[in-house]
N, C-alpha and C positions, 0 to 999 in steps of 0.2 A: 504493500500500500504506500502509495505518498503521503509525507509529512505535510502536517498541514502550515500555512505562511499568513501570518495576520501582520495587516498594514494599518495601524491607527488612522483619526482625523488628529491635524496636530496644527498649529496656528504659527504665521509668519511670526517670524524673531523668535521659533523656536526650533525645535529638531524633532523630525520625524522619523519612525526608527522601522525594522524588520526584526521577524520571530520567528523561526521555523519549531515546529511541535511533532516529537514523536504525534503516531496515526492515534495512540489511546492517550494522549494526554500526559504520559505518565512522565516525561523528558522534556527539555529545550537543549535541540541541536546548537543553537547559534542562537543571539541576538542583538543584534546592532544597529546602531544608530543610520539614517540615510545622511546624512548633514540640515544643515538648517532650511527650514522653511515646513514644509506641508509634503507629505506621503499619503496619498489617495487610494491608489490601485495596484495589484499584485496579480502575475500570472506566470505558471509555470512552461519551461520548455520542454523535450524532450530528452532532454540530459539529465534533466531537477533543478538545472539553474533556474533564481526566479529575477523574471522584469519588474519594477517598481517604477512607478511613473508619481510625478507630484506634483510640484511649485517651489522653487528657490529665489533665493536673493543673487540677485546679479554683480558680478563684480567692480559692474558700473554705478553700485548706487552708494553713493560713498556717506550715503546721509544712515544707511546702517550697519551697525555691530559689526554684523554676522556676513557682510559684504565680502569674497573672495573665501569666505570655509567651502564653497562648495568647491568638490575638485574634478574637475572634467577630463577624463582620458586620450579621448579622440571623439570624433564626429563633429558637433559644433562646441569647442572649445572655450570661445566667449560669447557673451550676451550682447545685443544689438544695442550699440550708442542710443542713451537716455529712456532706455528702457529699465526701470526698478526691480521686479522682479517676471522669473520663466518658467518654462513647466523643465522639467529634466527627464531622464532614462537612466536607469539604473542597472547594471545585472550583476545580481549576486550570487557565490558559487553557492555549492552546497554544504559549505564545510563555512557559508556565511562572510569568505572574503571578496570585494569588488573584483571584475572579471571586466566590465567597462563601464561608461559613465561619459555623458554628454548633455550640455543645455542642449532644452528643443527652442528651435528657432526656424521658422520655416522661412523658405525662401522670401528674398525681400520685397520681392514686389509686394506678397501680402501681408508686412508690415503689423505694426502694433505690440499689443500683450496677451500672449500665450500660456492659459494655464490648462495642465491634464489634470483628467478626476477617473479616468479607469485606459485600462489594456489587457488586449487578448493576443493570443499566441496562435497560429495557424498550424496545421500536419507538419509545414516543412518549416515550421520555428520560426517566421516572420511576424511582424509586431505591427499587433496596430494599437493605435489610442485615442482617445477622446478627447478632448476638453473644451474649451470656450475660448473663442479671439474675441480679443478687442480694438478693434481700430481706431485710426487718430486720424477723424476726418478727411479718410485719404479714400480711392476708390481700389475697391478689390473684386476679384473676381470669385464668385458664388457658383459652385461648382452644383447646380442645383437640379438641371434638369436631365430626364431618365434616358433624351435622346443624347448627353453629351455638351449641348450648348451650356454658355455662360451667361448668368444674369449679375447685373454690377450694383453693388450695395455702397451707399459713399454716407455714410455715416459713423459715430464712435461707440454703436452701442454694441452688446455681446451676443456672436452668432457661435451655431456650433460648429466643433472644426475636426476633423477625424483627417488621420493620417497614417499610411502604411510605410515603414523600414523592413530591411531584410534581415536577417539572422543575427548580420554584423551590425548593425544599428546605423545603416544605410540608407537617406532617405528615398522613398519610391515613388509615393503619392500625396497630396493633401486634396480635400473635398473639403468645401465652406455648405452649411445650408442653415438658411435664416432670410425672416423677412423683415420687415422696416421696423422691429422692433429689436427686443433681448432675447436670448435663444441659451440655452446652457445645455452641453453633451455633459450627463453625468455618469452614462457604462457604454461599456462596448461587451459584445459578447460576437464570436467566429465561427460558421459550421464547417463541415466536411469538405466542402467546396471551396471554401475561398471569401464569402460572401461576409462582409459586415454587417451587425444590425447594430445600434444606435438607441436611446432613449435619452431623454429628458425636459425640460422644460418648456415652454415657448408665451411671450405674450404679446407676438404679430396676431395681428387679423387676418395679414398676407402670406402665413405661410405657406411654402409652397407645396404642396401635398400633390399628389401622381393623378390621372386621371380618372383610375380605379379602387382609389383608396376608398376604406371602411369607413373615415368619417374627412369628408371634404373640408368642412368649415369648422371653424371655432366655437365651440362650447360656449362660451364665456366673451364675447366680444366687448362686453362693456368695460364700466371703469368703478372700482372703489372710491370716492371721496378721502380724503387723508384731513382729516382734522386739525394738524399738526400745519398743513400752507394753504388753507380755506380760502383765506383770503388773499389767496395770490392766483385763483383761478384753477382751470379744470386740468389747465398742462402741469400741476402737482397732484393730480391725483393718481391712485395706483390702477393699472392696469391689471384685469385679471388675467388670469393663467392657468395654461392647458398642457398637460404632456403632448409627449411625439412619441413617432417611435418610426426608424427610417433602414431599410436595407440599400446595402451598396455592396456592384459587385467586384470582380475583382481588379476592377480599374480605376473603382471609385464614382462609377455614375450611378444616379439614383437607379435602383429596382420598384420602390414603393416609398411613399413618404406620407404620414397620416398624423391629423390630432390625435389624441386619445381624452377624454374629457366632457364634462358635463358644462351646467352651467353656474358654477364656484370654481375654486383654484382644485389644481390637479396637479401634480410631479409625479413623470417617471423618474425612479432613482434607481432599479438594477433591471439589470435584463438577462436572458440564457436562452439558449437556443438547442433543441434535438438535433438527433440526427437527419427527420424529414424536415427542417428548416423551418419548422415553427416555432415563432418567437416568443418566450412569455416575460412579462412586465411586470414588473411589482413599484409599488409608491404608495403616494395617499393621495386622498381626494375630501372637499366637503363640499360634494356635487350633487345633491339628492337624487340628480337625472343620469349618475357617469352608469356610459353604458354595461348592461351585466349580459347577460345570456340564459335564457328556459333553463331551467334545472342546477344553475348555479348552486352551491351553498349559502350564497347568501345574497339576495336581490336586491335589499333596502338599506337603507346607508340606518346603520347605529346608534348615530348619536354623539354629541358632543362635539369636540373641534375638529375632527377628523377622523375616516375609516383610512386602513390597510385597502390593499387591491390587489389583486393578481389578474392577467389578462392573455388571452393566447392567440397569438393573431398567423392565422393562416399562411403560407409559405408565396402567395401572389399579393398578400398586402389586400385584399378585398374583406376579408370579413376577421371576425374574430370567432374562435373557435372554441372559449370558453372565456367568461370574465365574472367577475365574483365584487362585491366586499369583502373586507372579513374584519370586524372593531366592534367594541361596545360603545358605553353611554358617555367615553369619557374620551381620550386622545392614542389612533391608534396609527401607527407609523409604519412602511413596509418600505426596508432596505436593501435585501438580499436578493437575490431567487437564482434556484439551483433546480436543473432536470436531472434525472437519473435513467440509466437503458432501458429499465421495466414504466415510462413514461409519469412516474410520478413527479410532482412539481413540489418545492421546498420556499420557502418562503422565510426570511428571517427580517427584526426591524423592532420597535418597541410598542408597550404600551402603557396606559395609566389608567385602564377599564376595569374597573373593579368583576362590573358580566362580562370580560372579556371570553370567548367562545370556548374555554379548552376541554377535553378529551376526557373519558372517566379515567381513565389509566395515567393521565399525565403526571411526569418526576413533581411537577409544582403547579397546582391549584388555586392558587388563590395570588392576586397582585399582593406587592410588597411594596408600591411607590412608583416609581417611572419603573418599566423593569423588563428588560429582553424579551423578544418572545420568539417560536419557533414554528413552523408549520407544516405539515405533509399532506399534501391534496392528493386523494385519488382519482384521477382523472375522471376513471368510470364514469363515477358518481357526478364530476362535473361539469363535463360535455351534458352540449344539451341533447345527446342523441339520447 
């Protein structure tokens, strides 16, 4: 069995670290610090080396600390002049010492600030990742549409950014997709093929979704009021927000690109994908309307500031093929999601539901505060066949 690899969330101006775990828990192979900044995402290769992707301090920002701790091997060596902080790559061996390391900076035409929040590993050990650019009112190219054309975004707000390297931490591709608003890539997950899928947030109206997709438009088009600049007018109030959820194939052009969401805010935060190239979602939502599916385990949203969700969207991006809640009365959060070969879907993320749903058998019954939680859906039962 492989050891298992846990990547904290950790905060600029600090240090993010790696942990490899004997399979039962009962050991720590290695554990060592990334360097300063934020470690987001962890994926294994075929060797057992693991990739770690994050956010650092650039050695151009001389306004902090921890400016120049980060030490970069090869690939992109330095950070682009008057940029603060970059997402990195990491690979560490198995015995937990560096094997390489490079800021990510993508080529400069597409400019700005780069941070990753997940990475997947491919059969022949190529790397992709996720995260969110941010440009400086410059024009870039939005690598958006399924035929291959470019559409041009000239704005500073944050679009999602996916990008594939080869083994060696070689750049091969970038894909932008976002529309005239904020967009954040927060996982990547890779199947058999080659193919990326993508999730996380979005609060364009315009995003660009495929011709075929399961849900064309925005959930939520409107705006929250912010109380806080009332009086400054509508353009401080918040926009709501919807998940995505986007396949690309192995060149980086869309396959499918969809909302996922009701009409409240919605985040996708983890995605995983089978081996028939169905993708499931997990986040939260407090959309009373986000879509479920007949025969779900749980149809009606719960209660309180938000449910958990898990979502299964078809291998053409046309439908979903099961979608669920899953929260109580109180605040329920979905972070993880994990498939297994026997097509079970796993689900990890917190809660603070005192009725939150659990199991008669479950190790822990009853909340104790904010507090982990775990999930095993049996398909069967969840499809709506």
């Amino acid at each position: 069995m492989n050891p298992i690899l846990a990547v904290p969330y950790s905060f600029t101006s600090s240090y993010g670290f790696a942990a490899r775990f004997a399979p039962d828990g009962s050991s720590l192979a290695f554990s060592t610090y990334t360097g300063p900044g934020t470690a987001f995402g962890v994926a294994l290769n075929s060797a057992g080396s693991a990739w770690v992707v994050g956010n650092t301090v650039c050695e151009t920002n001389t306004s902090d600390p921890l400016a120049n701790e980060f030490k970069a091997t090869g690939g992109q060596t330095t950070c682009t002049a008057d940029v603060p902080y970059a997402g990195f790559l990491l690979e560490i061996g198995t015995t937990g010492f560096r094997q390489f390391s490079s800021y990510y900076v993508p080529p400069a035409a597409f400019g700005g600030i780069n941070y990753l929040n997940g990475v997947a590993v491919d059969a022949q050990d190529n790397l992709y990742v996720a995260g969110t650019f941010q440009g400086q009112n410059i024009v870039t190219r939005a690598y958006q549409q399924s035929d291959g054309s470019y559409t041009n975004i000239t704005d500073n707000d944050y679009n999602c950014e996916v990008s594939k390297f080869d083994k060696g931490g070689n750049y091969l591709w970038l894909t932008q997709l976002g529309g005239s608003r904020d967009e954040e890539c927060l996982s990547i997950a890779v199947d058999p093929s080659a193919n990326a899928y993508v999730t996380g947030y979005t609060t364009s109206v315009d995003f660009p979704t495929t011709a075929t997709a399961f849900q064309h438009a925005s959930g939520s088009p409107g705006q929250i009021p912010n109380p806080d600049y009332s009086q400054l007018g509508d353009i401080y109030n918040r926009p709501l927000i919807d998940g995505f959820v986007a396949k690309l194939n192995t060149s980086g052009a869309i396959v499918y690109a969809s909302y996922l969401g009701g009409n409240g805010d919605d985040y996708g935060f983890g995605i995983a994908v089978n081996s028939a190239g169905v993708a499931y979602v997990t986040g939260y939502t407090n959309s009373r309307n986000f879509p479920t599916t007949p025969g779900a385990v749980q149809t009606g949203y719960g209660g309180g500031v938000s449910d958990a969700f898990v979502s299964g969207v078809a291998t053409d991006g046309t439908a979903l093929t099961m979608s669920s809640f899953f929260g109580g009365a109180d605040q329920d959060e979905g972070y993880q999601v994990a498939v297994d070969t026997l097509g079970n879907v796993y689900m990890a993320g917190g809660t603070r539901s005192a009725n939150f749903p659990v199991t008669s058998d479950a190790f822990q019954r009853s909340v104790q505060g904010p507090d982990a939680m775990i999930v095993k859906f049996n398909l069967q039962a969840c499809h709506p066949t």
